[in-house]
Steps between C-alpha positions, in 0.01 A plus 500: 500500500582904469703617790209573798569592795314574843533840577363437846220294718270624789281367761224609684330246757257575790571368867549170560225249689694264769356135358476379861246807557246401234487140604416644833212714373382185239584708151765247476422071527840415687547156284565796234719710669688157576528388151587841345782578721364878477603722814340804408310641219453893368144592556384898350318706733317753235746513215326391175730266256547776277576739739828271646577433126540850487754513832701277401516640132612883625760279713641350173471785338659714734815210542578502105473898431281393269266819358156463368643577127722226557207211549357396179262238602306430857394150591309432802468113599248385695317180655156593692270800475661884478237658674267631210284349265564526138805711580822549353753494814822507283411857357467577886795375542647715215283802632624496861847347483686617154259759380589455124253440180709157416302161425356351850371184468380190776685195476205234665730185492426406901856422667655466247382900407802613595747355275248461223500890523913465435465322238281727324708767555838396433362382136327861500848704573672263282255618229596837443866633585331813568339341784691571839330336814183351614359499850329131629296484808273255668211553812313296652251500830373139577188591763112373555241469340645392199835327608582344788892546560558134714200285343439654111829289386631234804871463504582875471418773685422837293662824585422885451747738306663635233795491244689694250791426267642763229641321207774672298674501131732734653666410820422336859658350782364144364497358164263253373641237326253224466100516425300188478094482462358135473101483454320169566117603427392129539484615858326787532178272618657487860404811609192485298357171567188371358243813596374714209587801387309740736387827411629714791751432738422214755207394318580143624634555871519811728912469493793390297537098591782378293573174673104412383575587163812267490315218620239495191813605260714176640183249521473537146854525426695281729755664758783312309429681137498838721824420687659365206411822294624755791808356529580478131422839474670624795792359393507647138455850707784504702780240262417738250544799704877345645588452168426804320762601804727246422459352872428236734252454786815511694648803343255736610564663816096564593207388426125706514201258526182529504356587906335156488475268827784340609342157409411630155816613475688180605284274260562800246870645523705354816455148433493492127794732409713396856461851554578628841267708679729729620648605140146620422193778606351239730677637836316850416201400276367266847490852682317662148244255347429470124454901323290356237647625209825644668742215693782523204531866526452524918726220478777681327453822691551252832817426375647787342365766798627226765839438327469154492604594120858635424682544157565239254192315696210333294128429619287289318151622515223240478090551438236328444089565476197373416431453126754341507805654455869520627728807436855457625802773451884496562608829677859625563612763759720764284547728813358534851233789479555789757112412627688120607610382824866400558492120548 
């Protein structure tokens, strides 16, 4: 690919709910806070999605000097609702954060929204040398009626916040060398099940119940077909991603997955790829919870901001959501950003 380069990454997440406390109060069934590993999770007091999209895009912004003539495209990424109906959050985004004319579009690609959104927009800088940067953010609030943040997916525990990351033709203290989308549509029936199209929202059930509609996908399927497909396609992600890098598993100094459970992500990651905990997001993501839309980028921020990241250092970022697909890119550290913590 062109040169691209990551001009900078921001963060914006709300306080943090002690697990132990909402097993006390019964938000939480304890045989899931036991599974997931999870310690704590970011929970939003008022903030809308948009609205910490937007925090975490000034901080971005503000990191890579980057000027609103500078951004020639605005994605927004996102998993659950944005706060308005029939509503165009990305131009809010645009309005409140950059305050250029530029195209703002929403990238609606569920977790993997994020890095579906970076795709798009390194093949849209690539397009047109005249093209300089693009700015790539995610929000998401998981909260009643519509989704239930311990019970709406079991096995991972859904967190408030939001993400930013400015990619660059020009120059940044990261350069991405590897980009790798894999699509496996033959799936998208597990988070769709066998209900009919509806003609609002929750036509069929007053909140989101994924693990109900994987249960009518996999009776008709077979869990072995679905296993067998995820994992072929999870692999193409992220061997294609190390070798567009020219690397190894073992090469890579860190590794950004997904804020799944900890079983989830042993069946997954740790016990597939002999990958060890430690070398990854898990020792943070446990106190975060999944962002929807934005674990690669928060993921990255984690490691850059907390200098677990030096120079010469690569991080694999891995992603996957529902539809399905699997996006997986090869970053290298060029320089330690003045915004970064000494390790």
């Amino acid at each position: 690919m062109d040169e691209l380069y990551i001009a900078a990454t921001g963060s914006w997440l709300p306080p943090r709910l002690p697990i132990e406390e909402a097993v006390a109060d019964g938000r939480c069934p304890a045989p899931l806070a036991r599974t997931t590993g999870m310690v704590s999770v970011a929970v939003a007091g008022e903030e809308s999605a948009p609205e910490m999209a937007v925090r975490a895009a000034r901080s971005a912004l503000d990191r890579s000097g980057t000027g609103p003539a500078d951004i020639d495209l605005v994605l927004h990424a996102s998993f659950f609702y944005q706060g308005h109906d029939l509503w165009a959050p990305a131009s809010y985004v645009q309005r409140v954060a950059v305050g250029n004319h530029c195209p703002a579009m929403e990238v609606k690609q569920v977790s993997n929204g994020g890095m579906a959104a970076l795709e798009l927009a390194s093949g849209y800088l690539a397009a047109d040398p005249a093209r300089t940067a693009a700015l790539i953010t995610t929000g998401d609030k998981f909260c009643p009626p519509g989704f239930d943040r311990w019970r709406s997916d079991p096995g991972t525990v859904y967190a408030d916040g939001g993400t930013a990351l400015v990619l660059s033709r020009r120059d940044g203290f990261a350069r991405l060398r590897s980009l790798v989308t894999v699509s496996a549509p033959e799936l998208e029936g597990m988070h769709r099940g066998d209900d009919p199209f509806g003609p609002v929202p929750f036509s069929h059930r007053p909140g989101v119940d994924l693990d109900a509609c994987k249960r009518a996908f996999l009776a008709g399927t077979g869990s072995s077909y679905a296993v067998a497909r995820v994992s072929s396609a999870q692999d193409s992600a992220i061997k294609g991603a190390l070798a567009g890098a020219g690397l190894e598993l073992g090469d890579v100094t860190r590794v950004a997955l997904p804020h799944l459970g900890r079983r989830r992500l042993q069946a997954g990651y740790f016990g597939r790829f002999d990958l060890d905990p430690e070398r990854t997001t898990w020792p943070w993501s446990r106190e975060v919870g999944h962002l929807g839309a934005g674990d690669p980028i928060a993921g990255l921020d984690h490691l850059v901001t907390s200098g677990a990241l030096d120079v010469g250092d690569t991080c694999l970022l891995v992603s996957v959501g529902a539809g399905f697909s699997w996006s997986c890119a090869v970053v290298e550290i060029l320089r330690r950003p003045e915004w970064a913590a000494r390790a």
